[in-house]
C-alpha positions in Angstrom: 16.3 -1.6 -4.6 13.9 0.1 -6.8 10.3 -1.5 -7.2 8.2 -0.8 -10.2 4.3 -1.0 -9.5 0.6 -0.4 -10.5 -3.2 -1.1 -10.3 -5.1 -3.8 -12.6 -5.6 -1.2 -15.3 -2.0 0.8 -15.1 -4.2 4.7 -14.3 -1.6 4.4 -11.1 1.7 3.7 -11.7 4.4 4.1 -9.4 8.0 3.6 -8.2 9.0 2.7 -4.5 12.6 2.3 -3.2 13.5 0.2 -0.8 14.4 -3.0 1.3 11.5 -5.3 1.2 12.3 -7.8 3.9 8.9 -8.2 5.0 5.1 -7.3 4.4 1.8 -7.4 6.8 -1.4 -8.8 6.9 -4.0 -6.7 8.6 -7.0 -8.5 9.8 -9.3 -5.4 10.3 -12.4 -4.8 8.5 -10.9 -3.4 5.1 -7.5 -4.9 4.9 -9.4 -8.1 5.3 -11.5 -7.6 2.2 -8.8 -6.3 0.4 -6.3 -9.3 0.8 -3.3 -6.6 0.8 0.0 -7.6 2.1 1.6 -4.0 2.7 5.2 -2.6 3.4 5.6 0.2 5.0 8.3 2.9 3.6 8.8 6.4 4.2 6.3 8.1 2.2 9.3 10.1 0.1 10.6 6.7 -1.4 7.2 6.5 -3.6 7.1 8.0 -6.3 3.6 8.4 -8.7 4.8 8.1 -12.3 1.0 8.9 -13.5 -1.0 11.6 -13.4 -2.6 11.2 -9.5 -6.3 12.4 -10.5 -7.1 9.2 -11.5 -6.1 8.2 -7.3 -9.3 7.8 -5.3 -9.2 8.1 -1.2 -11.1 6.1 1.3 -10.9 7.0 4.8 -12.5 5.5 7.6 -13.1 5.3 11.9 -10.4 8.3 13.1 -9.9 8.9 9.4 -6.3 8.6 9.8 -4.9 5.9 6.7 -5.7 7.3 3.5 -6.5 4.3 1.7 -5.7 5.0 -2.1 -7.6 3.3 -5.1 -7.8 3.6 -8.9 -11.0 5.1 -9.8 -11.2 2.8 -13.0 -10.1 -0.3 -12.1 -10.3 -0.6 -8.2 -7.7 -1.6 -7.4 -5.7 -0.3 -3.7 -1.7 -0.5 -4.9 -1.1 1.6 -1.4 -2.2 3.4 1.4 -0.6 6.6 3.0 -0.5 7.6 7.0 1.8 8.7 9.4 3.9 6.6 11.9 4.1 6.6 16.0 6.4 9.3 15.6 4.9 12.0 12.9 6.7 10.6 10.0 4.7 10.3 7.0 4.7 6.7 5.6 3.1 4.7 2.5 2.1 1.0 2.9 2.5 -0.3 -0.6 1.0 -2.9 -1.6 3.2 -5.3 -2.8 1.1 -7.9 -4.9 0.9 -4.9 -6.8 4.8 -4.7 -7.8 6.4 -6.4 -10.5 8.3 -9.0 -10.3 8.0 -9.5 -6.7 8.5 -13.8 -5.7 5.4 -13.6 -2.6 5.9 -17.0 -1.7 9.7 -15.4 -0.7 8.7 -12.8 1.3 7.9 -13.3 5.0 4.5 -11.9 6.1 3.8 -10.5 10.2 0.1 -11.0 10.6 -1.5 -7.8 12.5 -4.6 -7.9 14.9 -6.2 -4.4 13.7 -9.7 -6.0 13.8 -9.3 -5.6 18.0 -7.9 -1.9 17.9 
């Protein structure tokens, strides 16, 4: 299924295919603050439908997620890294898609804060 999506302001808009069956919840310092429930595709199935200088990037301990944000607005529709086995993935997140029931969708709760 195709998903349509976007920050607060609409700067990042974006496309991402796929089955969403399931999102995370990240406990560590930023995910925490940010109250994102993310799902992780292969980084191919997003596709930016804006222009992707108006996408700021926040890194932080090994620098490894690249946590994207609209510059304007603030908001983080996704993150980009790579999995366990050198495959690049995004983690979108998906209270910023449209049309998306949250209540529906069953959330894994991750421990990151004790990695």
């Amino acid at each position: 299924m195709k998903y349509q999506g976007s920050c607060h302001c609409g700067k990042i808009a974006f496309e991402v295919e796929g089955e969403l069956n399931g999102a995370m919840a990240c406990n560590c310092s930023i995910c925490s603050r940010k109250g994102s429930l993310m799902w992780f595709v292969p980084r191919d199935n997003l596709h930016m439908l804006t222009d992707e200088g108006d996408i700021s990037e926040y890194t932080f301990n090994k620098h490894v997620i690249k946590h994207r944000f609209c510059r304007t607005c603030g908001i983080h529709p996704y993150g980009e890294g790579v999995d366990p086995k050198g495959n690049r993935v995004a983690a979108i997140n998906i209270r910023c898609l449209e049309g998306v029931d949250l209540a529906a969708i069953p959330v894994t709760h991750y421990d990151g804060r004790s990695l």
